[in-house]
N, C-alpha and C positions, 0 to 999 in steps of 0.2 A: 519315572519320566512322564507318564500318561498324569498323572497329578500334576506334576509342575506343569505342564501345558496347557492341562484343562484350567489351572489357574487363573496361568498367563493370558487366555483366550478369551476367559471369561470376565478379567479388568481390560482387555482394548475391547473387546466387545461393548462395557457399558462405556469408556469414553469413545466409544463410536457413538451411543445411543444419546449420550444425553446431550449433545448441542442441537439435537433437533427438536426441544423443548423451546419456550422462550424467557427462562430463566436468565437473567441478566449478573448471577453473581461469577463472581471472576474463578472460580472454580470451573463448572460450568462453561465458560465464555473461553477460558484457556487449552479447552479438548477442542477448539479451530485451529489451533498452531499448529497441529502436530497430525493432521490429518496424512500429511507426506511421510512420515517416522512412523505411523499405526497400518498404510497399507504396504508398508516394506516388510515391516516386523510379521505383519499379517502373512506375506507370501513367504518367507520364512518359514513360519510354523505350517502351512500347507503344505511345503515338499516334505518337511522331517516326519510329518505326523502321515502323510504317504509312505514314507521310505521306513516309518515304522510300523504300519499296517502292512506293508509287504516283508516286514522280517518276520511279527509275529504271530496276526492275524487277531489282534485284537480289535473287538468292534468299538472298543472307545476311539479309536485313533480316526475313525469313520469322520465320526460326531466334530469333533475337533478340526480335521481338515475341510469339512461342512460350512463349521462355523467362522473358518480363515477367510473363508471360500466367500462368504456372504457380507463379511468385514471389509473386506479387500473391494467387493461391488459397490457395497455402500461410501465407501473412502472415498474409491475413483469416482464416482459421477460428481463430487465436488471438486476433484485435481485436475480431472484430466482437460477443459478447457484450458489449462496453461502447460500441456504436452504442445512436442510438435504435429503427433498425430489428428489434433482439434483443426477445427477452421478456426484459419487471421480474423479479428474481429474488423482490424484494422488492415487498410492495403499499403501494402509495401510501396515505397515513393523511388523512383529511378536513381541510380548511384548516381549518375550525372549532374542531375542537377544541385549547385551550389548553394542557393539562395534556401535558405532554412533558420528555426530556433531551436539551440543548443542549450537544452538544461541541463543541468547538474542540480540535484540535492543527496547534502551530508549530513547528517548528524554526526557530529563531532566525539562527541561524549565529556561533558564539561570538564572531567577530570582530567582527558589526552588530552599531554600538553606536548606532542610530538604536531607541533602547525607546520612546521618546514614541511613534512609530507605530503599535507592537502595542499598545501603552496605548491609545492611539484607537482600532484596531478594539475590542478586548476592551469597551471603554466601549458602541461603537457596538449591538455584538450580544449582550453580556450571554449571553456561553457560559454554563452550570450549571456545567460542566466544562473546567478549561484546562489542557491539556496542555503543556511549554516543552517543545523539546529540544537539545541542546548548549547548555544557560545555565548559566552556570560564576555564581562566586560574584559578577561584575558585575552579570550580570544578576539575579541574587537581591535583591540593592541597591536595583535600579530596579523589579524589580516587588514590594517589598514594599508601593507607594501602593494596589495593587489588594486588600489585604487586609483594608480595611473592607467590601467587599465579598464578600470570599473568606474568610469565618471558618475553614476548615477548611481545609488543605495541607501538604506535603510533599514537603520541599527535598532535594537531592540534588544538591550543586551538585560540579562536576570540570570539570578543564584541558584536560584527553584530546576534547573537543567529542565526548562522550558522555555528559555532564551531564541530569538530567531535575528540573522539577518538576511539582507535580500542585495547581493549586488549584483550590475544589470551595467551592459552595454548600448542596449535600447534607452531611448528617451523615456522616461518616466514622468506621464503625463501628469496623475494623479495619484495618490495611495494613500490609505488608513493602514492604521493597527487595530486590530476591534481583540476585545475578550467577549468572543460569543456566547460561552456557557459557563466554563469558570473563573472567579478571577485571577490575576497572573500567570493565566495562561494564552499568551497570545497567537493572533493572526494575522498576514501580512495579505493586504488588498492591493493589485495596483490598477493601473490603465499604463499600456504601452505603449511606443512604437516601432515597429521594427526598421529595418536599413531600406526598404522597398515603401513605407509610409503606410504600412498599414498597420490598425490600431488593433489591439489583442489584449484580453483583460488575465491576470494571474494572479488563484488567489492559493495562499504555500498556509496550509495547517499544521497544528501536532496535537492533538486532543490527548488528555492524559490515557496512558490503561489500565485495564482492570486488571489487580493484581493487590496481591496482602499489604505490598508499602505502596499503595496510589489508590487506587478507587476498589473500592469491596463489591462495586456494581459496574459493567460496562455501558451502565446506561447516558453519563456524560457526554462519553466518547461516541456510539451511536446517536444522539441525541445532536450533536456537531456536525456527526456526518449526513444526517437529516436534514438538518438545517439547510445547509449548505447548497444541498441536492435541489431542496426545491426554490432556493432562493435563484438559483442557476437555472434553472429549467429552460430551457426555448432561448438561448443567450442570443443576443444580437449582435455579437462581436465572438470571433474565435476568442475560444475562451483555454484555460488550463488551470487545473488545479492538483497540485502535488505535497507533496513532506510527507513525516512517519506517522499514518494513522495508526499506529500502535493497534494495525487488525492486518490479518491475511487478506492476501486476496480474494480466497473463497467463499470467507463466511458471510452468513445472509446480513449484516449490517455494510456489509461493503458492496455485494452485489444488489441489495436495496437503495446503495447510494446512485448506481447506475441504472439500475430501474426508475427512479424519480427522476433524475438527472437524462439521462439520454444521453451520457459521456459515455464514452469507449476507452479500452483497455487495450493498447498495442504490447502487450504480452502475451494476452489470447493466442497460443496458437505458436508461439514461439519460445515460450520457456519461463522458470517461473524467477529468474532473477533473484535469489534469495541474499534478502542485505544482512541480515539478521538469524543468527549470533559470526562474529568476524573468526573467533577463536574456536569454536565448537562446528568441524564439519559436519557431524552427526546432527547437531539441532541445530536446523537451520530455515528460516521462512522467508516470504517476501513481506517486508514490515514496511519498506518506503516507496510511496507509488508515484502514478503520475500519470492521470483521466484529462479526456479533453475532450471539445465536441466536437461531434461527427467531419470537420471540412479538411479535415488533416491528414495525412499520409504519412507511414514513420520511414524514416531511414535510417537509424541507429538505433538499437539500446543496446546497452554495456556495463558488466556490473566492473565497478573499478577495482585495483587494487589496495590493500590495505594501508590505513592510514594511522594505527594505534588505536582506531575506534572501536567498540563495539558492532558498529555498524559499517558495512560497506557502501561506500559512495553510487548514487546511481545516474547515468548519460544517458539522457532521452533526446535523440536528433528530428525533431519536424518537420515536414514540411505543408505548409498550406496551399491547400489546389482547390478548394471549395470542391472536397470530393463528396459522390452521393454514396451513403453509406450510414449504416446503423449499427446502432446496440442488438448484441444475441438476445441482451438479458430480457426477458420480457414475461410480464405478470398485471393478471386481472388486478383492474383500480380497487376493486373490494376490498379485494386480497391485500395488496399494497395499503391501504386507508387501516387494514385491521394489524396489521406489521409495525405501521407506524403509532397507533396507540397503545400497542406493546412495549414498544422498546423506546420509543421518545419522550425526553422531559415537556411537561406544560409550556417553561418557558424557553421552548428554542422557538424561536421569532426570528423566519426568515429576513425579514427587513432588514434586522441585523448587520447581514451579511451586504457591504458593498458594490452595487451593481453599476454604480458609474454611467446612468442613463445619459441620454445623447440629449440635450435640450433646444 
């Protein structure tokens, strides 16, 4: 037993160690997923390897429940901003009031072909906002019934399950599709307006991930979320920006996206929503998000019911109060400048990205 543990202890120990390298290959990049499954398994093996140092008095069991010990620290100071234990990053917006924007994003999973599902939720919660993603021209098909209700959207239907559409009960002032990093793989930009006349800009990603059948580097997909961050910076309009960046919420290209950016996270503090995987409750992360700048207040989030996806749907309720409030995340420009030369491509070219200036 002391073998098989020192083993075990000693593989979550190095994928504890190695995402705090800045190795970008998807090896490497995929010991972020599972940071919530390594400090559970971790405190695990700290009571057994107690409970077996108190049967037998072996000093290996020391060593081992030491090393849970130090796993389990290292784990948490990247989880536990999305316990309830944490500070809200974001303040809680009054049940009362009505006037708010209601997103939804799904990732479908191009091969579910169970649409009557996501039809009943969408029916159920009446999103403002419905983000699809991997819905190829089938599902375009099937969700064109939601469009007596969805006056305004914006198809972008692909085979590649990097397919996006966007329908919207706001007026839709303005909107691109941009491929910011790679091709066929798109982004939906818009300018909005809401029921109260105020203008809000949304922009819905899916950067591919690092993984053996997609990208061998997660430098793409950080390289997007880069992009992004600093093309947003200082927005002049409530802004939102959502869909499955195929990263946790904890790893340093996601909380780099909010360090450049100055978006907040209304999960902070409240829980960590895990959309991802639908079928496997044991592995499970938050893969689809949804950052916005600071003037926001949330009153919902809800991870939804099952849809035949892979992914679980996620409801993010707004409301805009022009609140004064900031990002936790905060890190020297050096530092940040030396992060971004790590892990960004040459050519992410914020310009790229959409901003819809005011003329």
């Amino acid at each position: 037993m002391l073998i098989a543990l020192a083993i075990m202890i000693g593989f979550f120990l190095l994928v504890t160690l190695l995402p705090m390298s800045y190795s970008q290959h998807y090896l490497v990049r995929s010991c972020d997923f599972v940071r919530l499954q390594v400090f559970y398994i971790a405190s695990l093996v700290t009571v057994t390897s107690l409970f077996l140092l108190w049967q037998s008095s072996a000093i290996g069991y020391v060593f081992i429940a030491l090393t849970s010990l130090l796993i389990m620290i290292l784990q948490g100071k990247w989880i536990y901003p999305y316990t309830w234990l944490a500070k809200k990053e974001v303040q809680s917006a009054p049940k009362h009031i009505d006037h708010s924007i209601r997103i939804m994003s799904a990732n479908v999973l191009m091969s579910n072909h169970k649409s009557e599902q996501l039809i009943i939720l969408v029916d159920e919660h009446q999103p403002d906002l419905l983000i699809t993603l991997e819905s190829d021209s089938w599902w375009e098909n099937k969700l064109s019934v939601i469009k007596k209700n969805y006056p305004y959207y914006i198809e972008c239907p692909k085979d590649n399950r990097y397919g996006m559409h966007l329908y919207s009960k706001f007026k839709i002032l303005d909107a691109q599709i941009c491929e910011l990093i790679e091709k066929d793989i798109p982004s939906i930009h818009i300018l909005f307006e809401n029921d109260e006349g105020l203008q809000m800009q949304g922009h819905f990603i899916h950067p591919a991930p690092p993984s053996p059948t997609e990208e061998d580097s997660s430098r793409p997909r950080d390289s997007e979320l880069i992009m992004v961050a600093k093309a947003l910076k200082n927005p002049t309009r409530p802004t939102i920006v959502a869909g499955d960046l195929n990263d946790v919420a904890w790893s340093r290209s996601t909380r780099l996206f909010m360090q450049i950016s100055g978006f907040l996270d209304p999960r902070k503090g409240r829980g960590f929503y895990n959309t991802f995987h639908a079928s496997y409750f044991f592995m499970r992360w938050p893969l689809d998000h949804l950052f916005h700048s600071p003037g926001f207040k949330v009153k919902r989030i809800k991870r939804l019911a099952k849809y035949g996806s892979d992914h679980f749907a996620l409801l993010t309720e707004l409301i805009y109060e022009n609140a004064n409030q900031q990002s936790l995340e905060t890190k020297s420009d050096e530092l940040k400048q030396e992060e971004i030369q790590e892990l960004a491509m040459s050519k992410a070219d914020k310009r790229k990205v959409p901003r819809f200036e005011e003329e």
